[in-house]
C-alpha positions in Angstrom: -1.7 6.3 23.5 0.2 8.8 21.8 -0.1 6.2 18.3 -3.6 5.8 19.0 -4.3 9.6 18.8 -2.4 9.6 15.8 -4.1 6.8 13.7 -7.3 8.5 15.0 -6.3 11.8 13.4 -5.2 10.7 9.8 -8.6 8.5 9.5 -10.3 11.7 10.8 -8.6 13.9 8.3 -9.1 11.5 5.2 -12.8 10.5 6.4 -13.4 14.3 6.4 -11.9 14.8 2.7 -14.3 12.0 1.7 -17.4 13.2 3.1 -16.7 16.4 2.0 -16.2 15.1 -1.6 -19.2 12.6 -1.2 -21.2 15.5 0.1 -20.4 18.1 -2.8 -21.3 15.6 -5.4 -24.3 14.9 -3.9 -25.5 18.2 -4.0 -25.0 18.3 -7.3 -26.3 15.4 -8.9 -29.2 16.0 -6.5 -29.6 19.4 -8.7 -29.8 17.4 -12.1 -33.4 16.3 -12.7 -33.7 12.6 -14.7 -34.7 12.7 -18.0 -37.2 9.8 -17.3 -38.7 12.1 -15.1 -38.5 8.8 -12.5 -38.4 8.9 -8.7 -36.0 7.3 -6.7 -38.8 4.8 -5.5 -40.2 4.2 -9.2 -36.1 3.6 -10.0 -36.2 0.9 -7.3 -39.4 -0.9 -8.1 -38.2 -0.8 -11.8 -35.0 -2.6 -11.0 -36.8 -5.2 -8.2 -39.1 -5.8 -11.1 -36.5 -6.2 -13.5 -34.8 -9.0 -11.4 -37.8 -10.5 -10.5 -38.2 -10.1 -7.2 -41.6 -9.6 -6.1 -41.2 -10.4 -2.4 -39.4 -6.9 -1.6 -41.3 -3.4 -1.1 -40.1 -0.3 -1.3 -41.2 2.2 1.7 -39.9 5.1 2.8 -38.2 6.3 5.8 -37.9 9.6 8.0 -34.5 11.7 7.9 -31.3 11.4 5.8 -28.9 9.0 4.9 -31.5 6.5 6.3 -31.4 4.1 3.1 -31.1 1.0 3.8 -31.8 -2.8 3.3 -33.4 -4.8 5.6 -33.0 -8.7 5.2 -35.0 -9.2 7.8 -38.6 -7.5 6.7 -37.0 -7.6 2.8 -37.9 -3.5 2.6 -35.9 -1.1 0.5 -36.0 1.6 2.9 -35.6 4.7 1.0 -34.9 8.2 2.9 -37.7 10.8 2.4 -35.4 12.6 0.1 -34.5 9.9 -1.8 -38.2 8.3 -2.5 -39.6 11.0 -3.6 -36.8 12.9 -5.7 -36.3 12.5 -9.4 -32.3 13.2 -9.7 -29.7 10.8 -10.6 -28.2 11.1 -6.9 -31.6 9.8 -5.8 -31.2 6.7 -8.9 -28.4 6.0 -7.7 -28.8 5.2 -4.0 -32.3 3.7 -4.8 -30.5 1.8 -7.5 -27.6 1.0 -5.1 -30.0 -0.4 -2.0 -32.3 -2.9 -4.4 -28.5 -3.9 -5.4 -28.2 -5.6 -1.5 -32.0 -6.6 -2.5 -30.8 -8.9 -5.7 -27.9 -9.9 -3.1 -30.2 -11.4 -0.7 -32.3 -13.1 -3.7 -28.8 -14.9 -4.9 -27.9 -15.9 -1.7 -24.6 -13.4 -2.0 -22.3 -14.9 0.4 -21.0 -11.8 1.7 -24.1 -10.4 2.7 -24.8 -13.7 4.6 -22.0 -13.0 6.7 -22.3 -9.6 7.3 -26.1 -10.6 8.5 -24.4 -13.2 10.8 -22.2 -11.0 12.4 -24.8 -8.2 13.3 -25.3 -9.8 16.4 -22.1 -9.9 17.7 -21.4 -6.8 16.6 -24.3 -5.6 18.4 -22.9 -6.7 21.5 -19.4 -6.1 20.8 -19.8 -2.3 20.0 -21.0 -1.9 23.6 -18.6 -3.1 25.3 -15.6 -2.3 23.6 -14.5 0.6 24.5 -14.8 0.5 28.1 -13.0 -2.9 28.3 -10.3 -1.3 25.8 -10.2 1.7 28.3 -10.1 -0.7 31.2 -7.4 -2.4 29.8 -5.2 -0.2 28.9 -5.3 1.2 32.5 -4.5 -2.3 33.6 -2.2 -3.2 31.1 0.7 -4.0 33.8 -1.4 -5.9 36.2 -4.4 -7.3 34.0 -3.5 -7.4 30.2 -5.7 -10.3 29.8 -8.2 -7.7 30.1 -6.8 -5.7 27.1 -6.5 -8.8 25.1 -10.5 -9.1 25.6 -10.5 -5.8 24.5 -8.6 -6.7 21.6 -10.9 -9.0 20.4 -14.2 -7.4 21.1 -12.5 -4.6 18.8 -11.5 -7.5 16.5 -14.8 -8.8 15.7 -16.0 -4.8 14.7 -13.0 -5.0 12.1 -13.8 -8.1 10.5 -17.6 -6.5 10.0 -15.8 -3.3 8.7 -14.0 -5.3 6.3 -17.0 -7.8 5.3 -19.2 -4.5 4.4 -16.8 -3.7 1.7 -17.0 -6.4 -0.9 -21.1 -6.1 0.1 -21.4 -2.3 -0.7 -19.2 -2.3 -3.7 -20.8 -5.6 -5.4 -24.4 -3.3 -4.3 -22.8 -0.7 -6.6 -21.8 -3.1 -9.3 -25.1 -4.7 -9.7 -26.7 -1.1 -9.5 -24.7 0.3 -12.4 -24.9 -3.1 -14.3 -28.7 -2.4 -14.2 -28.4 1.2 -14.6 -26.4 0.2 -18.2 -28.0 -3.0 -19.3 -31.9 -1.0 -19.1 -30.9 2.2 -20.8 -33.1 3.5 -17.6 -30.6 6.8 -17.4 -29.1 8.8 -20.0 -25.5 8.4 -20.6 -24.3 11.3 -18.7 -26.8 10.1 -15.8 -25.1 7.5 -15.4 -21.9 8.7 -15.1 -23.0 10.8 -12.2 -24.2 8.2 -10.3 -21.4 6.3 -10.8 -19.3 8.9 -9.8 -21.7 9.5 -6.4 -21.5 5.6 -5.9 -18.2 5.7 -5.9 -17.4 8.2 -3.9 -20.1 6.6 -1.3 -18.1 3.3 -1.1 -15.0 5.1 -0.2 -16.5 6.2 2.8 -16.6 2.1 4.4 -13.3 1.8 2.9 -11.9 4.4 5.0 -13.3 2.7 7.6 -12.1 -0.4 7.3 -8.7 0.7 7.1 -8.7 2.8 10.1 -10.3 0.3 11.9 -7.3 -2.0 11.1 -4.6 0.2 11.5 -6.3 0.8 15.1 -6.5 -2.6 15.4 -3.0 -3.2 14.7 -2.2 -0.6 17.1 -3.6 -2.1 20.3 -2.4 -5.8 19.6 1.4 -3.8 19.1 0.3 -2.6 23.0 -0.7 -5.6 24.2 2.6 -7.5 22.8 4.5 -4.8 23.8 3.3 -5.2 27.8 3.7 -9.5 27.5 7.6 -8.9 26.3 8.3 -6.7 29.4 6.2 -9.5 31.9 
């Protein structure tokens, strides 16, 4: 257990830094009024129109850090904050979300997969870690029950690691747009490049912890098979 509180602890430390850095930024490109004069729901339609997707709407959505796309009802669900504001942190996570929009339009094959696995996921970040607990109580009489664990934990890993290439092509396609329309200024831009940046460090963070944690437990369970 002992590596397990360990891995925990450096993720922590460097998921901390992150936000930290993520959150400073944010509070001051949030302080830097667009030229344009734009909203972060004006910035949205613009770039759904610009693509030419007209099956998409932009709404928003109560508290913070609620943006999102959903596949399902295709909304660009913009934080209160966010839709209403007229900063370049606001373009740039407007900008960023009608990025998984034009996804969806191509047919991105990452975001395809990441849809297909919510389910599992679902169900598999419920049981997890209680069978994990379970199993690692049990891990001299029942390790098959760790090895379930193992897997269940598994399938969250492989979502962890999907999101990436889907929230950094987002962020591609956001500053691609950003550029290509002349919708910022120059020094907009770099701010919410620098903000979306910063944001997809975050998931990668994840994703490595949740491999090194991964790694960790499958170490446990061969450990316990070598000494049956």
């Amino acid at each position: 257990m002992a590596g397990a509180w360990m891995i925990g602890i450096v993720v922590m430390l460097v998921s901390f830094f992150v936000s930290q850095q993520l959150r400073s930024r944010f509070q001051k490109y949030s302080a830097t009024p667009l030229s344009n004069g734009m909203s972060g729901a004006e910035i949205a339609q613009r770039m759904l129109r610009d693509h030419g997707i007209t099956n998409v709407q932009v709404v928003s959505v109560a508290g913070q850090l609620t943006d999102h796309y959903n596949p399902a009802t295709r909304t660009v669900n913009l934080s209160e904050p966010v839709y209403h504001a007229r900063n370049a942190a606001a373009a740039a996570v407007a900008a960023h979300e009608c990025g998984h929009a034009v996804q969806h339009a191509t047919a991105y094959k990452w975001l395809a997969m990441r849809s297909a696995l919510v389910p599992v996921v679902s169900i598999a970040s419920n049981l997890v870690q209680w069978v994990l607990l379970g199993g690692i109580l049990l891990i001299n009489t029942f390790p098959q029950l760790l090895l379930f664990g193992i897997l269940l934990f598994a399938a969250t890993t492989v979502f962890s690691l999907v999101t990436l290439p889907v929230e950094y092509d987002a962020s591609r396609r956001a500053l691609a747009w950003m550029e290509r329309s002349h919708i910022v200024q120059p020094s907009e831009y770099a701010m919410s490049a620098d903000a979306l940046k910063w944001a997809a460090r975050t998931y990668l963070v994840a994703a490595l912890g949740s491999v090194a944690t991964l790694l960790y437990y499958v170490m446990m369970y061969l450990g316990a098979s070598r000494r049956d």
